[in-house]
C-alpha positions in Angstrom: -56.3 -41.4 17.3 -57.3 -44.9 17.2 -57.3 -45.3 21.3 -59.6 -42.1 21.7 -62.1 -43.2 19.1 -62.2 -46.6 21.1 -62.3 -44.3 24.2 -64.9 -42.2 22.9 -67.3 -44.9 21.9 -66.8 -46.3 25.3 -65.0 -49.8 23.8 -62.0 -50.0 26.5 -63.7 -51.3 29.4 -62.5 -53.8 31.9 -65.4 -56.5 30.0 -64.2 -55.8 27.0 -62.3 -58.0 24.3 -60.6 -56.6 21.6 -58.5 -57.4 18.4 -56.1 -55.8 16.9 -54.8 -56.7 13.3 -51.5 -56.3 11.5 -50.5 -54.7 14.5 -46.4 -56.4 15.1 -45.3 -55.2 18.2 -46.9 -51.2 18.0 -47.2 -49.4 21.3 -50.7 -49.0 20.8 -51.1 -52.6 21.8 -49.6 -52.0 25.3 -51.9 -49.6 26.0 -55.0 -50.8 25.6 -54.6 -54.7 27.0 -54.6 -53.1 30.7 -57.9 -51.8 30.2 -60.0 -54.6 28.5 -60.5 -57.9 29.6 -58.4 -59.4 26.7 -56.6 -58.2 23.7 -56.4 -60.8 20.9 -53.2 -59.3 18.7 -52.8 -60.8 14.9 -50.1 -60.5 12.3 -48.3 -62.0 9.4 -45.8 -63.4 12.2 -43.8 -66.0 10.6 -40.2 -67.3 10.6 -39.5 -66.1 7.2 -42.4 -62.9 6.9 -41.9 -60.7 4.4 -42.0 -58.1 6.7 -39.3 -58.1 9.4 -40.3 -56.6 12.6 -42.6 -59.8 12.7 -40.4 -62.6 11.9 -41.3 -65.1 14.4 -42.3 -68.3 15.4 -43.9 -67.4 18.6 -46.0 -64.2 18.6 -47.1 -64.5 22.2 -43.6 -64.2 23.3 -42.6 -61.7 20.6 -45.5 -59.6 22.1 -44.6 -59.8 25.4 -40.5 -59.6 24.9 -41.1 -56.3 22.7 -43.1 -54.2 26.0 -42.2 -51.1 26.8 -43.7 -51.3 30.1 -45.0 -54.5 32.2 -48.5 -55.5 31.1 -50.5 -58.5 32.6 -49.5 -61.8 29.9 -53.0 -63.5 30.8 -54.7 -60.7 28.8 -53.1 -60.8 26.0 -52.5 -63.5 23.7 -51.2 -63.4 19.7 -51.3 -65.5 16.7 -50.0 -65.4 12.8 -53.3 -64.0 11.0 -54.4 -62.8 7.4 -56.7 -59.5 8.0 -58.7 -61.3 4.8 -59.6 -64.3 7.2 -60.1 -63.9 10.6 -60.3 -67.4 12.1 -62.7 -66.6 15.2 -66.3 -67.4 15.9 -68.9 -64.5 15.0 -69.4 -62.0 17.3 -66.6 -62.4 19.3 -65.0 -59.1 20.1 -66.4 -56.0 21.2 -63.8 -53.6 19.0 -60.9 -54.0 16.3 -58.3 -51.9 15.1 -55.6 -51.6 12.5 -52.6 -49.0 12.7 -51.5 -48.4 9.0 -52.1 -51.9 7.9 -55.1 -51.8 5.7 -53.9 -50.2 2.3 -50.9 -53.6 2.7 -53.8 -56.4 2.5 -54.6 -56.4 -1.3 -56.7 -54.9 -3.9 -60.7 -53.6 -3.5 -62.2 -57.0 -3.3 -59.5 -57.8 -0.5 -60.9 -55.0 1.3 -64.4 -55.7 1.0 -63.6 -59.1 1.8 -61.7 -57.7 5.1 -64.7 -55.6 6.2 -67.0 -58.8 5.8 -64.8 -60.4 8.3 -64.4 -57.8 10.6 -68.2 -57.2 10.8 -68.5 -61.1 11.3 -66.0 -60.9 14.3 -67.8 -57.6 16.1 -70.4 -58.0 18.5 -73.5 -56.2 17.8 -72.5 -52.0 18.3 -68.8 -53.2 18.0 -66.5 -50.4 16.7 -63.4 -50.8 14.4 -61.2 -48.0 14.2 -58.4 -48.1 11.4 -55.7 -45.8 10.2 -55.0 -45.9 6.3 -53.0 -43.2 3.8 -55.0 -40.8 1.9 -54.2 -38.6 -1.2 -54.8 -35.2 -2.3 -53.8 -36.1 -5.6 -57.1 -36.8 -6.9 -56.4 -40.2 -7.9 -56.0 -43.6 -5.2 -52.1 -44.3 -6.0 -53.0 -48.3 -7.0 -49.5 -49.5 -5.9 -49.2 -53.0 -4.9 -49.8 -53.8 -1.4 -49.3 -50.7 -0.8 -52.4 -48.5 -1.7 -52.7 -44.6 -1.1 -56.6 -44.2 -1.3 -58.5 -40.8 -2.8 -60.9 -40.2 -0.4 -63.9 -40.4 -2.1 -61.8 -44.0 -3.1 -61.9 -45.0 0.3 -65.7 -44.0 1.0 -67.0 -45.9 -1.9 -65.5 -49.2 -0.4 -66.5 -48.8 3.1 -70.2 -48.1 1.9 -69.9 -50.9 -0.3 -69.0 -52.9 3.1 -71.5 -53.9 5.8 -70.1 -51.9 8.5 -71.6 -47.9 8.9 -69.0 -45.0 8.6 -69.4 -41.5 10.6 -71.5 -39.7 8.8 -68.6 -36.9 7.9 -65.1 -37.7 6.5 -63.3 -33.9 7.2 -60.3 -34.1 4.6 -59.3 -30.8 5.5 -55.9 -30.0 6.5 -55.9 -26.7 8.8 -53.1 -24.0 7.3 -50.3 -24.6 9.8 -46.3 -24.7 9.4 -46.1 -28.7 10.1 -49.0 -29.2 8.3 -47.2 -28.4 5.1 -45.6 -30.8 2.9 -42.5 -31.9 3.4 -40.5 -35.2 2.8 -40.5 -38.4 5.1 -36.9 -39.2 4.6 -34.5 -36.2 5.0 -31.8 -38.8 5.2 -32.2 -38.7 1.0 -30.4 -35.0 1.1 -27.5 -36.5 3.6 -29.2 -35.5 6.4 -28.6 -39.0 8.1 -29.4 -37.6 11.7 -33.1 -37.4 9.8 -33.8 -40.9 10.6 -34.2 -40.3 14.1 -36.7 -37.5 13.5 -40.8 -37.7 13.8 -43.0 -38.4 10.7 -44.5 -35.6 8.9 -48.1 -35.0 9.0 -48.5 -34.0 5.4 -45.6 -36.3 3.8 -44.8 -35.4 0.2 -43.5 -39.2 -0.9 -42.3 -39.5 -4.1 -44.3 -36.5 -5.8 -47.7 -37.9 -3.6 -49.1 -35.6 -1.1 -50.1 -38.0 1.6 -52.0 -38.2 5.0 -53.1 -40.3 7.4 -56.4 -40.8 8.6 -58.3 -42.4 10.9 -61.8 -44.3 10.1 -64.6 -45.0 12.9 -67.1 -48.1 11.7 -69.5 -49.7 13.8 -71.7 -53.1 12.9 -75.2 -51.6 13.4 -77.6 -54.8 11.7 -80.8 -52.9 10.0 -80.0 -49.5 9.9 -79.7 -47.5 6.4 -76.9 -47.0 4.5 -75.9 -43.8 4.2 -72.6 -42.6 2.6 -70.7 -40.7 4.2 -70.1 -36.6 3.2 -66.4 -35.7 2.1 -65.4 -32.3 3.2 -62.6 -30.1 2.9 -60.9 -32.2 0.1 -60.4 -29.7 -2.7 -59.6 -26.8 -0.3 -57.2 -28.8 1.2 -55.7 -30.6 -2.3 -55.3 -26.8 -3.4 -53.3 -25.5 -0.4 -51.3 -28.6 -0.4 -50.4 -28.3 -4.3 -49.4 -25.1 -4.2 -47.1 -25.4 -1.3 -45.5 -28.8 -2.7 -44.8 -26.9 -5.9 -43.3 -24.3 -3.5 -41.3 -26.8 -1.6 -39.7 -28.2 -4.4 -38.7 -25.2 -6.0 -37.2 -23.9 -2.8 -35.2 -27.7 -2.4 -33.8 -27.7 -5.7 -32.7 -23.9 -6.3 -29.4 -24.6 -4.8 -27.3 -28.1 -4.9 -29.0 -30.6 -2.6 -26.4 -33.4 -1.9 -27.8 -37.2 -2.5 -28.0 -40.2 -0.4 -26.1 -43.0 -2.8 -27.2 -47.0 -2.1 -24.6 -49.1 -2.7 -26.0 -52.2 -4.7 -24.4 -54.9 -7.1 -22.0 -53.2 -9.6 -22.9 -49.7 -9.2 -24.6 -47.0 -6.5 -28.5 -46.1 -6.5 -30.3 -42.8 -5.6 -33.7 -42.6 -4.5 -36.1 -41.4 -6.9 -37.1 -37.8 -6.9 -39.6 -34.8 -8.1 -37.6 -32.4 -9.5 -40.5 -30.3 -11.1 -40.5 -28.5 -14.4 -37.2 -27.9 -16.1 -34.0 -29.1 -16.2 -31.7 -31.4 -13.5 -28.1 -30.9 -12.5 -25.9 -33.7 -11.4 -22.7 -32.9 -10.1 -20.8 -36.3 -9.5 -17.8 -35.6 -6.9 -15.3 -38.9 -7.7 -12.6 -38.7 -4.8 -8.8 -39.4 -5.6 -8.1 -43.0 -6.5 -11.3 -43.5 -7.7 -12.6 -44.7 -10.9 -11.7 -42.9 -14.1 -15.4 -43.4 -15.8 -18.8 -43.4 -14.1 -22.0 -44.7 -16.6 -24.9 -43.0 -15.7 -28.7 -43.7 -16.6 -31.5 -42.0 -15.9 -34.9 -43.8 -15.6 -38.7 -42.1 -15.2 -42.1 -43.0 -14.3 -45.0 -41.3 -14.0 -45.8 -40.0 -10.4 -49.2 -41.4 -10.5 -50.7 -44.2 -12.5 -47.7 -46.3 -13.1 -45.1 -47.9 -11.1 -43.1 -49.0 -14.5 -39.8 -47.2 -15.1 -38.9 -46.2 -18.7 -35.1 -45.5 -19.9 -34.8 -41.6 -20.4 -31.4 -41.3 -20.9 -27.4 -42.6 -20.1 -24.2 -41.4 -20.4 -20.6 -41.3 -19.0 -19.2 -39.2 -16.4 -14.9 -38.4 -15.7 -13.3 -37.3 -13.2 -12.7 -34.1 -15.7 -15.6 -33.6 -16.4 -18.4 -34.8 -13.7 -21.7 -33.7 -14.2 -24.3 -34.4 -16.7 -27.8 -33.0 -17.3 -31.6 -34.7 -18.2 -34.9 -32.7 -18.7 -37.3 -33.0 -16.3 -41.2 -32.6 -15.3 -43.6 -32.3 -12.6 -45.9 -34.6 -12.9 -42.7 -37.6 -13.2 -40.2 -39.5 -11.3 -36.2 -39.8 -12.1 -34.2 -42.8 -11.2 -30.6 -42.0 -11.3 -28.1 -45.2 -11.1 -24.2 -44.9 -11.7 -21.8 -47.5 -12.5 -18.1 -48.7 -12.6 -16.4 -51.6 -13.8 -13.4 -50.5 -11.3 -15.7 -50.7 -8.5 -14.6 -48.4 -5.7 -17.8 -46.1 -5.4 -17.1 -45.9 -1.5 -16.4 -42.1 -1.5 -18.0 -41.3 -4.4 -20.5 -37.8 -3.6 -23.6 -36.7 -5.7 -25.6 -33.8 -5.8 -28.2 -32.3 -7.6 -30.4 -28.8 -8.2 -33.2 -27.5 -11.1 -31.7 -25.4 -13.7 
């Protein structure tokens, strides 16, 4: 979506010089440096980054190592960056992008502060196109470094910027069978071959009905501000509620068996949404295994909060494996087990609504 809004404002020409930000090594990258002049690619790429696919101490070569097809190296060039400072003269590149990297970068004054610089960087009529997460939840999830905006969320901050948005921002989500919600890691239900498959469009993370979108903003000096017309948004959030609430009770009706993390002392489950009612945990312990498991249940708001609160604990046996917790829509369960035998190899869990 990103290289046919660039395409369609006429930005990937053989003049042109581009910049792409928090961009690793995406694919996106390698298609657009044959058509411009020169593609200027930025990231967090250090040695020791917090985020892996970029640990580097030479991005140029990272760049060029990581092609999936042969590209020209004297277009392209790269360089560790901050998207909140953009070391670059103004007005030095015709577009910018961003795949999935904006809602990473901070809080609302880091954003403002990354549109300032953008707008700095872009030549007069420059476009930058950017993909970020939206929710239908009504609410921007405000999770570090890691922000799912509300639309109307995202709006307010790109008015608030000096750069001019489309004048319509279509939330709607068309009624379609892979436009429902479903969840972005079906390896969690020990479905490991699930790693391998495609994204969702509508991913249902954690209780959050997500999306991504794309944004189209140009640097047009003098013209009014005008913000931008959300559409579609509570036809859409309606639709999507309804078949998330439809979706979970479908998963949990029946036993749904449990990816288990192994971690220091014990085994970890991803959180889930198990809706209104009550949860089911059968805890399989294989022969030769330990006598006693402790269990504890933890729970956090889905939205609003990221701090998880003790709900409850108890102690499983190989007689008598499977313990109980009430549960709610609108939160999140934690479930951890324990040994001090060690030996949780084998161990299988599963879990459905009662």
């Amino acid at each position: 979506m990103i290289f046919r809004a660039l395409s369609k404002k006429g930005k990937l020409h053989p003049a042109a010089q581009g910049l792409a930000m928090g961009a690793g090594t995406e694919k996106l990258i390698y298609a657009i440096v044959p058509r411009v002049a020169k593609t200027m690619v930025t990231d967090l790429y250090l040695p020791n980054s917090g985020w892996v696919g970029v640990r580097t101490d030479n991005p140029l070569d990272l760049i060029l190592q990581k092609a999936p097809w042969p590209i020209d190296a004297q277009k392209v060039d790269a360089m560790a960056m901050d998207m909140r400072k953009l070391d670059f003269p103004d007005e030095s590149f015709d577009f910018c992008w961003s795949t999935g990297a904006f809602e990473h970068i901070g809080r609302d004054e880091d954003f403002l502060r990354h549109f300032r610089e953008v707008e700095r960087v872009l030549k007069p009529g420059g476009v930058y196109a950017f993909t970020t997460a939206i929710t239908f939840g009504g609410v921007t999830e405000d999770i570090p470094h890691n922000y799912y905006f509300d639309p109307n969320h995202l709006i307010d901050l790109i008015h608030g910027s000096p750069l001019h948005a489309e004048p319509v921002f279509d939330c709607f989500v068309r009624d379609h069978i892979f436009n429902r919600p479903h969840p972005e890691r079906l390896q969690d239900y020990g479905f490991e071959p699930g790693t391998k498959f495609s994204k969702p469009i509508v991913s249902f993370r954690r209780g959050v009905l997500l999306a991504a979108n794309v944004m189209v903003l140009t640097k047009e000096a003098g013209r009014a501000k005008v913000r931008p017309e959300v559409r579609g948004l509570e036809q859409a959030r309606q639709r999507l509620t309804n078949q998330a609430d439809a979706y979970l009770r479908q998963l949990w009706s029946d036993f749904q068996y449990l990816q288990t993390t192994a971690e220091k002392g014990g085994l970890s489950i991803q959180p889930q949404v198990f809706g209104n009612g009550e949860a089911l945990v059968d805890v399989i312990v294989p022969h030769g295994g330990p006598a006693n498991l402790k269990w504890t249940v933890k729970q956090r708001p889905i939205s609003g909060s990221v701090t998880w609160e003790p709900l409850t604990a108890g102690t499983v046996t190989v007689a008598e494996g499977s313990f109980r917790f009430p549960t709610r829509r609108d939160r999140l369960y934690s479930i951890k087990l324990s040994s001090a035998t060690g030996d949780l190899d084998r161990i299988v869990v599963k879990a459905k609504r009662v």
